[in-house]
Legacy VTK file of the C-alpha trace (Angstrom):
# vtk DataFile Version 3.0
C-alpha trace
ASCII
DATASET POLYDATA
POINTS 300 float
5.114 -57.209 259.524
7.623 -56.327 256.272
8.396 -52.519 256.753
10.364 -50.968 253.676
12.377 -48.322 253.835
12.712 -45.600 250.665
15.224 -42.802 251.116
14.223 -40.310 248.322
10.760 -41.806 246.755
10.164 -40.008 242.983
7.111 -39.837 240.636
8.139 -41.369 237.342
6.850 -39.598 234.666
7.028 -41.579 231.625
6.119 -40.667 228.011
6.944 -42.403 224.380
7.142 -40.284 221.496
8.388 -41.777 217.658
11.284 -39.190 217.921
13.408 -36.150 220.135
14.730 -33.331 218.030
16.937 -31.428 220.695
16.209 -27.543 220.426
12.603 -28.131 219.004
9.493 -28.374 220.645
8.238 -32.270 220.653
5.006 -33.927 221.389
4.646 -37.274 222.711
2.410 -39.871 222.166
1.592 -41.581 225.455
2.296 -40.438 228.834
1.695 -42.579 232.377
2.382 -41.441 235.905
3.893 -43.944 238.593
4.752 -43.318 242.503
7.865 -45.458 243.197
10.938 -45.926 244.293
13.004 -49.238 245.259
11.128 -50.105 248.719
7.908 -48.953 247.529
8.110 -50.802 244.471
8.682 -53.851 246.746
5.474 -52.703 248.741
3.765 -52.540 245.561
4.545 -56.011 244.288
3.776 -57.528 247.649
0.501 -56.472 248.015
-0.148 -57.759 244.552
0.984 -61.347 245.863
-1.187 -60.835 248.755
1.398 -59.416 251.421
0.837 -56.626 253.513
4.126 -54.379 254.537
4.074 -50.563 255.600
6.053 -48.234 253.582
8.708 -45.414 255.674
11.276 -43.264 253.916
10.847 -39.208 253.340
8.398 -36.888 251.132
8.138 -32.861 251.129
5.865 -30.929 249.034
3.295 -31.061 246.472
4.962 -34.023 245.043
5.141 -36.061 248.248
1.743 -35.195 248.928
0.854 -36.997 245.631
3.278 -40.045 246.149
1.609 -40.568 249.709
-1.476 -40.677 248.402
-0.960 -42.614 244.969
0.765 -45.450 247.179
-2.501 -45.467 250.008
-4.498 -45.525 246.806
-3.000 -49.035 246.030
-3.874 -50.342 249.714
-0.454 -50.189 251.321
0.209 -48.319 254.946
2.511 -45.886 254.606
4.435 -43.643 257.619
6.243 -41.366 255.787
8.801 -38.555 257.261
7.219 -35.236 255.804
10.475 -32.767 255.677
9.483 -29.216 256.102
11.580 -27.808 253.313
11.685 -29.022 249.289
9.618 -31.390 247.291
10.142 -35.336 246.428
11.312 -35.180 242.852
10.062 -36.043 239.888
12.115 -38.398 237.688
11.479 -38.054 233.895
11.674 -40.766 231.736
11.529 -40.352 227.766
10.720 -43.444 225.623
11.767 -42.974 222.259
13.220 -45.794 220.441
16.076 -45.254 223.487
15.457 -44.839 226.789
16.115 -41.040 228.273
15.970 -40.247 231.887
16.148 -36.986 233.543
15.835 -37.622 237.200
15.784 -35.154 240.708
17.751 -34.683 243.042
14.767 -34.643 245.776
15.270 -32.838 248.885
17.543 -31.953 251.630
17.386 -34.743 255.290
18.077 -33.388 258.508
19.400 -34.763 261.486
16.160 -34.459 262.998
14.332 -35.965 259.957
16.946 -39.226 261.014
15.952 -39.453 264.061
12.392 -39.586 262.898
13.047 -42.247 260.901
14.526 -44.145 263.480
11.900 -43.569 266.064
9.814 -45.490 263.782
11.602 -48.049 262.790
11.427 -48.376 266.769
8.814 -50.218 266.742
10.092 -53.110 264.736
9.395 -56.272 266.770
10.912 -59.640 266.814
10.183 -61.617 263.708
9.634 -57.976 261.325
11.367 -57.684 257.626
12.924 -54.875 257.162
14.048 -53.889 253.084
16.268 -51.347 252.811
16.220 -50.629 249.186
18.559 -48.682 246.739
20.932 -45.460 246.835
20.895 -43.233 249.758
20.472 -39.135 249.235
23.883 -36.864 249.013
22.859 -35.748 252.007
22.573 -38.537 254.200
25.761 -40.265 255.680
27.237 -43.473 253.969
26.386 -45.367 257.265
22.999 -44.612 257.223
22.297 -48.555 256.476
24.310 -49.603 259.193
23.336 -47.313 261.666
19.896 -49.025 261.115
20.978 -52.359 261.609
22.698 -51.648 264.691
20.027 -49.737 266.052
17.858 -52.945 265.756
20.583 -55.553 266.391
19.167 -56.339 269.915
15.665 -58.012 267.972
15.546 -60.562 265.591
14.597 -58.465 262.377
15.169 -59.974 259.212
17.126 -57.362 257.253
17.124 -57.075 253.506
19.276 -55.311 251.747
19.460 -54.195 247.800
22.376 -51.650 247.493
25.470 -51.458 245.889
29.746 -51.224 247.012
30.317 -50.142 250.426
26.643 -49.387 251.233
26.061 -53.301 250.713
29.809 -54.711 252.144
29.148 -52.427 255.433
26.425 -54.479 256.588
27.303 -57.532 256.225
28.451 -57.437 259.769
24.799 -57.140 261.010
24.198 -60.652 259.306
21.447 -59.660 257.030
18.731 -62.071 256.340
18.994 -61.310 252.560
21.164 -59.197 250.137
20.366 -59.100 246.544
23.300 -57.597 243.981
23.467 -58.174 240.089
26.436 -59.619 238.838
27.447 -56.660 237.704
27.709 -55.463 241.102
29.413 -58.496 242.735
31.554 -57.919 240.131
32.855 -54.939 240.920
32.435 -55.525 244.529
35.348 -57.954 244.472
36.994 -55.927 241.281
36.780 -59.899 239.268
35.206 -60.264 235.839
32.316 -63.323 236.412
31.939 -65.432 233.118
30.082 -68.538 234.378
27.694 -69.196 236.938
30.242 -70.774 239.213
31.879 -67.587 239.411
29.222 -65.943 240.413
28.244 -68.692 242.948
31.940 -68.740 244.750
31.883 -64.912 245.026
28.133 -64.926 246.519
29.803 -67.609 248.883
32.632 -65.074 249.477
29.520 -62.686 250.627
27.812 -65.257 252.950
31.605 -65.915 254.570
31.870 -61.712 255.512
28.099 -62.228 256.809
24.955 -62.570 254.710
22.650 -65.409 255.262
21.328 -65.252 252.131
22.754 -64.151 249.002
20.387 -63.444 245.467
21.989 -62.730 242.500
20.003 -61.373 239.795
21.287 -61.656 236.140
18.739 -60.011 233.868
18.456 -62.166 230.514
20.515 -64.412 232.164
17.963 -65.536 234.788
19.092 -65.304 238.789
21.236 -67.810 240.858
20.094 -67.582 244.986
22.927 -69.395 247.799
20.829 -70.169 250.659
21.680 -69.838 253.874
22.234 -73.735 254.065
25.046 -73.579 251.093
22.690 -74.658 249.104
22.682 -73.160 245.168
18.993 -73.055 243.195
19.425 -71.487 239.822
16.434 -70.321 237.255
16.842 -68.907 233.923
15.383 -66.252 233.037
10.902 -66.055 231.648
10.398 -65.776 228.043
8.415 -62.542 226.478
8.482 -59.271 225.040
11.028 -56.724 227.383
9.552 -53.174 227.454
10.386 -51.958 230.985
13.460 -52.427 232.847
12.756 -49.938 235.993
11.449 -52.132 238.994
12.442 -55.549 237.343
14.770 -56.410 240.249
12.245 -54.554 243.197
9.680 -57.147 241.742
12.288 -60.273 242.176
12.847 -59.454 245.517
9.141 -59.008 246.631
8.473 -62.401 244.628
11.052 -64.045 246.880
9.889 -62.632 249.816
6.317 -63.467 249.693
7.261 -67.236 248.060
8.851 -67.366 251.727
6.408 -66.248 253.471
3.930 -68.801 251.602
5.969 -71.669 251.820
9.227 -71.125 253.833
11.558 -73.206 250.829
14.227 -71.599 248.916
13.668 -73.046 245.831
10.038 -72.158 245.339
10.760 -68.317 246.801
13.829 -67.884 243.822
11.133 -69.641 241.185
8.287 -66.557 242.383
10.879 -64.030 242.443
12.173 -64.646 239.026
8.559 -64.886 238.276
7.742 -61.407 239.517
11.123 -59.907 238.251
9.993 -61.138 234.426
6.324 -60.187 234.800
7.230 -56.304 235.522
10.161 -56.555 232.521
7.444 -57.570 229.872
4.779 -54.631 231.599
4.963 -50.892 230.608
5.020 -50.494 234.819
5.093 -53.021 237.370
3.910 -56.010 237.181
0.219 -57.511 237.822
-0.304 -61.098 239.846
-2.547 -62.030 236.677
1.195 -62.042 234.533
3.271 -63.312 237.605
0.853 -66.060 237.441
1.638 -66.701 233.548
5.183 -66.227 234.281
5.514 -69.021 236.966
4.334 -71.557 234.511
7.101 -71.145 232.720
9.354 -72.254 235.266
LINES 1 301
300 0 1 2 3 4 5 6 7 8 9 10 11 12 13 14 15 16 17 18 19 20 21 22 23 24 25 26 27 28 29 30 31 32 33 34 35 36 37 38 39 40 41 42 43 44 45 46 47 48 49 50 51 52 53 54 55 56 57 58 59 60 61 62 63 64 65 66 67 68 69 70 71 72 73 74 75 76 77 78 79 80 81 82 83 84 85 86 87 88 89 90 91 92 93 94 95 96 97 98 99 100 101 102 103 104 105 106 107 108 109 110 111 112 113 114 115 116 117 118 119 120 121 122 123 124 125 126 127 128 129 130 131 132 133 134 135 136 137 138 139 140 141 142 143 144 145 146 147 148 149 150 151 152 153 154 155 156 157 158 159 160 161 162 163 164 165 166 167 168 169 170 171 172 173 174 175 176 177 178 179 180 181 182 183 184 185 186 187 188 189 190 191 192 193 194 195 196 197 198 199 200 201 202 203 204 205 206 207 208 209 210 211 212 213 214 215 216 217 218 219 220 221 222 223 224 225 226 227 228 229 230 231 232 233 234 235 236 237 238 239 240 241 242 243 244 245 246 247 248 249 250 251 252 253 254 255 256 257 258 259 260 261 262 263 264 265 266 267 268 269 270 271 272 273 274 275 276 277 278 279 280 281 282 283 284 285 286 287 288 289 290 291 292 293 294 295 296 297 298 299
């Protein structure tokens, strides 16, 4: 079973308008409504490759109410935390030659509301993916990842992990099955500036020495380079068409992989359906279908 795991899930309200004159009122042209967030956009692009997972993290309110719901609607399990106080926010994104985001804050995480989590996450058995994906509330500790992991270090869980600095490097003593930053992110993780792709492969090796099996690193127009856990480099460049959505691009890559595994167990073909899935959602106003996924691979 793939569990993911999404700290502060949002709806994305998204609307395109020709124009934004600040201090006037404006009307907008198109508007679309989408239940995310990092692991639930991974849920999302599984289940359109065929893959089952179950979908945890934390909702209050009105707004939670609607993001449980809009996710069931799509045919994924869900076992959220519902907090007693708040509401799950609502991000706000305006598309106007620009892109303009005004996004919540979402609310406040108890102790208790932890430990509810992690009674869940209980039930992980031997042989269970577990994606922890994205930032982590103010409110919740900076070793909420690792507490996780160490939680469930007596099973064999396949942990994957798409965060960023010290919420990625503190794991890598668990030995995650998978860790996917940008290059903009290994960058900085090793404060280096990465100009060719054998920079970016020795530092991903430099990842895989402090711990990760696996180590994806996605490039956006520059396509994604993946060092397996047999030191072994595939590369892909990036799918040809029309960008008009960035949001999810990189949740879709890493459900692609994921579900290539699962279909075939080989490296290679997993990093050819993630880049796949990762260009299908960039050329889709949300994410991505497995009709353009399909259209996508070909290219490769």
């Amino acid at each position: 079973m793939i569990y993911t795991v999404t700290f502060n899930p949002a709806i994305d309200y998204v609307v395109h308008t020709e124009k934004i004159a600040m201090g006037e009122i404006n009307k907008y042209s198109d508007e679309k409504v989408y239940f995310g967030g990092k692991g639930i956009n991974v849920s999302f692009i599984l289940k359109e490759l065929g893959y089952n997972s179950k979908a945890l993290g934390f909702i209050a309110g009105f707004t939670g109410d609607a993001i449980e719901k809009g996710v069931q609607e799509k045919g994924i399990d869900t076992d959220f935390v519902r907090l007693e106080k708040g509401f799950s926010r609502i991000n706000f994104k305006i598309k106007s030659g620009e892109e303009t985001e005004l996004n919540g804050k979402g609310p406040e995480i108890s102790d208790a509301d932890i430990e509810s989590l992690f009674s869940k996450l209980d039930a992980m058995e031997d042989g269970d993916v577990l994606v922890l994906a994205g930032s982590i509330p103010a409110c919740l500790p900076d070793g909420i990842y690792e507490k996780i992991l160490e939680r469930l270090s007596d099973r064999n869980i396949k942990a994957v992990v798409d965060a960023t600095g010290k919420l990625l490097l503190n794991v890598l003593p668990f030995k995650p099955y998978l860790i996917k930053p940008n290059n903009f992110e290994l960058a900085e993780m090793f404060n280096v500036e990465l100009e060719t792709n054998e920079d970016i492969i020795k530092y991903a090796r430099e990842l895989k020495n402090m711990g990760a099996l696996n180590v994806l690193v996605s490039m956006a127009e520059k396509g994604a380079i993946l060092v397996d856990e047999n030191d072994e480099v595939h590369i892909y460049p990036v799918c040809k068409g029309e960008v008009k959505n960035s949001v999810g691009a990189g949740d879709s890559m890493l459900a692609g992989f994921l579900a290539g595994m699962l279909e075939k167990n080989d490296y290679n073909y997993a990093l050819k359906l993630g880049t796949a899935s990762g260009g299908a959602t960039a050329f889709s106003d949300g994410l991505a279908t497995k009709e353009l996924i399909d259209e996508c691979i070909k290219q490769l």
